[in-house]
N, C-alpha and C positions, 0 to 999 in steps of 0.2 A: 504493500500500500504506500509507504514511504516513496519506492523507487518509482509508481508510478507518479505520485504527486511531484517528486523532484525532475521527470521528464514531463509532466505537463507544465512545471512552470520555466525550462527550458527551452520549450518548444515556444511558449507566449513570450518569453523573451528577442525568441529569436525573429517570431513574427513581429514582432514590435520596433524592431530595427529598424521598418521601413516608416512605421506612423510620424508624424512632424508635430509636434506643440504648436499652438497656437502662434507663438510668440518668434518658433523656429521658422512656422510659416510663412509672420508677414517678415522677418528679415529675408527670408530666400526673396519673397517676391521682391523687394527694396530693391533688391541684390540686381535682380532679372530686370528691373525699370531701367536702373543705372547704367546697364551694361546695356540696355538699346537705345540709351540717350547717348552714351559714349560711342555707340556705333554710326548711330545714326550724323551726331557731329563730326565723327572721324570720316566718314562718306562725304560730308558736306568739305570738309577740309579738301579730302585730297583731290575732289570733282573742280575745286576751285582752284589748288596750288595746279593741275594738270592743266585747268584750264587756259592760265596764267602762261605757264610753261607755253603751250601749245602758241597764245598770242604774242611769247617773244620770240621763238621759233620761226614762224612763218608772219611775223608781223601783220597779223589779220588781228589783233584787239583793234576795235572801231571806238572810239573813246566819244559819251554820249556829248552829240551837239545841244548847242542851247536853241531848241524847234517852240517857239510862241505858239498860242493856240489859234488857229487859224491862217496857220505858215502856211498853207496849203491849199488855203480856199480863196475863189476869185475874189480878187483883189477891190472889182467896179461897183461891187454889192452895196450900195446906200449904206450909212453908218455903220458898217462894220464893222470901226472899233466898240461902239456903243453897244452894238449886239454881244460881242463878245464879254465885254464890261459886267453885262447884263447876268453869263451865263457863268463866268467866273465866280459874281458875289453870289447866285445860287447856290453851285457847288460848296460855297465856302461857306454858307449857312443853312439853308434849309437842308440841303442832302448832308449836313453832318450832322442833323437832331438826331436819337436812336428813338423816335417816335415814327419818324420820317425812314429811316431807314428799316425797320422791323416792318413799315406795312410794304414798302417798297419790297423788300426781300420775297412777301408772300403770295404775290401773284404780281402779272401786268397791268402796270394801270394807264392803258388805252381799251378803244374799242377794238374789240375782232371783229375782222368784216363779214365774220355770219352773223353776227348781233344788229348789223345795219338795214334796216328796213330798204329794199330795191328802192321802193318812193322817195327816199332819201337821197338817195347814190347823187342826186345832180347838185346840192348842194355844198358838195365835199368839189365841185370846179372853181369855185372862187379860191383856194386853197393852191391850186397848179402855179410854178414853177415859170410866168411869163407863160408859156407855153407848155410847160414838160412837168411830170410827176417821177418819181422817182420809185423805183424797187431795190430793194436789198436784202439780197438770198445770203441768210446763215451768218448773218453780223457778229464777229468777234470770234468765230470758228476756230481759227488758231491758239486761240486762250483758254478756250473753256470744253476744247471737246477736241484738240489735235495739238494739243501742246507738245512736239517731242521735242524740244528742244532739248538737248542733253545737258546743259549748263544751267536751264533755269529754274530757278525758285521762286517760280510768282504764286503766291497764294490764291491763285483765281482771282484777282481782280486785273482788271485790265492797266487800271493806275500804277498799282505794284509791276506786270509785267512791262511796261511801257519804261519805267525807270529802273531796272533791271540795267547792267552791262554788258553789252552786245560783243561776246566773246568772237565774233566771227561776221563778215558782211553781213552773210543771209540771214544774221539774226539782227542786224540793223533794220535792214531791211521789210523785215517781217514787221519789224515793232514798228516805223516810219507808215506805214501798210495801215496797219490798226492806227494809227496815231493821227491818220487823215481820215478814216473812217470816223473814230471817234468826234475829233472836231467838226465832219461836217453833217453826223444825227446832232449834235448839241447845237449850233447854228442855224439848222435848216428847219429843226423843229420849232427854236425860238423865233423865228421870222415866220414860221405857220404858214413851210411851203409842203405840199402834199406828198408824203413816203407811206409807203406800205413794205412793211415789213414780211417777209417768208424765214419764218424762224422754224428749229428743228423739230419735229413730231413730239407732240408733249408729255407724251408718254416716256420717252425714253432721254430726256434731258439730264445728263451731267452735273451736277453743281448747279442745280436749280433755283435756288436763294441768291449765286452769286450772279446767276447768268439774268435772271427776275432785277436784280437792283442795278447792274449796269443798263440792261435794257431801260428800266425807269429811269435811269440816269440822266442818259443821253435823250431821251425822247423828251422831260421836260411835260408828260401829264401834257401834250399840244393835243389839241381837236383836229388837228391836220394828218397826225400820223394814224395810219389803220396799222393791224398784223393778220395774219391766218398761220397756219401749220403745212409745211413740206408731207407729203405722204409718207414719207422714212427720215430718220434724221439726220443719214449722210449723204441723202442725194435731194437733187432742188426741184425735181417734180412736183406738182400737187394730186390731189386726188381729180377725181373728174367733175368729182361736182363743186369742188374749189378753184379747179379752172372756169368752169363755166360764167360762175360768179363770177372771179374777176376779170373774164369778158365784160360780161354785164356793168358794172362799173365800170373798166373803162369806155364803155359806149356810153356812157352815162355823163360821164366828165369830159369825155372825148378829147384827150391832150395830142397834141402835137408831134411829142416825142415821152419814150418813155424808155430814161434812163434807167441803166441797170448795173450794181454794185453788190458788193458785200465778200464772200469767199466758196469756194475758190476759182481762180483763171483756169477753164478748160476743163470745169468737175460739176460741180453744184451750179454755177453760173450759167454755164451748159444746159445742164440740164433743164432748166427754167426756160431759158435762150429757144431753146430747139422744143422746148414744150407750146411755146407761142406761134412759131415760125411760120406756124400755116394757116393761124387765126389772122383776121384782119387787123392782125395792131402787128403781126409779125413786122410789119417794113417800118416800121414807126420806134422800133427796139434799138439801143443803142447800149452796148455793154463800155463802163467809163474806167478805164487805167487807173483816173486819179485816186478812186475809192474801192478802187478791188484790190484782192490779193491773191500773191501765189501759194501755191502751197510747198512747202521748206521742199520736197524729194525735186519737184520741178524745177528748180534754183541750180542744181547741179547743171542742165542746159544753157545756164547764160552768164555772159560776163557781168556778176554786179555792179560792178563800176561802171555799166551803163544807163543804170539806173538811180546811182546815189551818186550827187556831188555833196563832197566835206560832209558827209552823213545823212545829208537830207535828199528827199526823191528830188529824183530828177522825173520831173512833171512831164515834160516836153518828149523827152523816149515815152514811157507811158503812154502819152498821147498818140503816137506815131505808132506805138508795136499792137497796142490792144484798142485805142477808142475810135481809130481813124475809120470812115466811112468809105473808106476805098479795101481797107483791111479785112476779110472775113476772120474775123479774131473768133470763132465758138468753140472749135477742140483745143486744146493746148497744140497741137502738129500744125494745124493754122496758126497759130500764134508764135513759133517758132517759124515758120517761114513768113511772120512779117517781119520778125527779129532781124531773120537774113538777111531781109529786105534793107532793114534797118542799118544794119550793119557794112552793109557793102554802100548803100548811099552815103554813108557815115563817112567811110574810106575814101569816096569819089568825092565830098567835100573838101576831104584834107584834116 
């Protein structure tokens, strides 16, 4: 009886080796935090010392220029700096309340153009652009839903990404890209000239709160801007009865021209592009250089230094390789052979 009781309490002992105290507990876990905060900042280290390395090496660190809001937007726009004045001391007060920002964060605060009564639709013409309305497929796509950039640490917001250090052109580039988009929804909405947003399927958004308060950022709560939803969230088609609709609107407002931006050149742009092409507004489309973007794998096709002087776009290539009305810019492979185009004029200049 002894011997068995002294092998049962050997055997609980030994079973016992693996049990943790309460106390042995929360230090392993301390233990386990510490060691993935030190990992995590040893990652951040050495992503940045390589980084570094890598920009003295091939002398591609692009060191950020000092770009004003509104570097980018025509210049002839009536009080422009005023508008911008305007849109500055917003940002710098009512978009920093966290009353402001928490409702911002949890939905869009525009209309969606299925909420819009048809009978309405002609109202939304005093709102055009002189002449032209605007579209903008998948705005800020590269930040909030195609970020690879291997250097960056932007916390999802576009502000954070935008003031990032552009370890390389194409990541100049990229940020210069958003950085004209972004100025010209904050500008364009504050003048309550007419955009319609084609944002990604709302089902399957990303960082929804962050992608929800930039959207409200830039848009500025204007009565001019509408949105609807892409049928997928990586391509810029719509559904069929979202195209239909905005047929119907635009017959309604019947613009001129209807500019087209957002991301990307020769993907989502495309796709919208060529979703129109055979409706009657297709010849009236016009995809704009200044407010699109490429997407980073695309980049490896072209010399950036044709398109950034001293780090800011070079507007004028832009204009010439993707907005020109002589240029069938819709695949990226057209886009590349207006580049050629480009390029070889470029050399016959001198």
């Amino acid at each position: 009886m002894n011997s068995d009781n002294q092998t049962s309490r050997k055997g609980a002992r030994k079973r016992g080796q693996g049990v943790v105290s309460p106390a042995a507990g929360r230090d392993l876990m301390n233990r386990m935090v510490l060691a993935t905060f030190n990992i995590d900042k040893l990652n951040f280290i050495m992503k940045t010392f390589y980084a570094i390395i890598l920009c003295t090496a091939l002398s591609a660190c692009v060191s950020n220029p000092n770009v004003k809001m509104g570097e980018y937007y025509p210049k002839q726009i009536d009080n422009l700096d005023n508008i911008i004045a305007e849109v500055e001391h917003r940002n710098n007060t009512l978009e920093q309340q966290p009353a402001w920002i928490s409702m911002a964060s949890q939905r869009f605060l525009l209309r969606e153009l299925t909420t819009v009564w048809v009978d309405a639709y002609e109202k939304y013409r005093k709102y055009l652009d002189g002449d032209a309305l605007y579209v903008i497929v998948h705005p800020a796509y590269s930040v909030f839903f195609n970020n690879d950039d291997p250097y960056s640490d932007s916390k999802s917001t576009v502000e954070s990404f935008l003031n990032e250090t552009a370890y390389t052109k194409s990541s100049r580039l990229i940020m210069e890209q958003e950085r004209s988009l972004r100025d010209f929804l904050e500008i364009t909405s504050t003048r309550n000239r007419l955009i319609v947003l084609v944002l990604p399927n709302n089902g399957q958004q990303k960082r929804a709160d962050m992608f929800a308060l930039y959207v409200n950022s830039v848009t500025n709560g204007s009565d001019s801007v509408l949105y609807l939803y892409s049928e997928e969230p990586n391509r810029g088609q719509l559904s069929e009865g979202s195209k239909q609709q905005l047929i119907e609107f635009f017959r309604a407002v019947d613009p001129e021209r209807i500019i087209i931006g957002g991301g990307y050149l020769g993907r989502c742009i495309e796709d919208f592009y060529r979703d129109f092409l055979s409706s009657p507004f297709g010849e009236r489309m016009l995809i704009s250089g200044e407010i699109s973007a490429f997407r980073r794998d695309d980049l490896k096709a072209l010399d950036i230094d044709d398109f950034l002087q001293d780090g800011k776009l070079n507007i004028a290539a832009l204009r010439e390789v993707v907005s020109s009305k002589s240029a069938a810019g819709i695949t990226f492979k057209e886009i590349l052979k207006n580049y050629q185009n480009y390029k070889n004029n470029k050399g016959q200049r001198g």
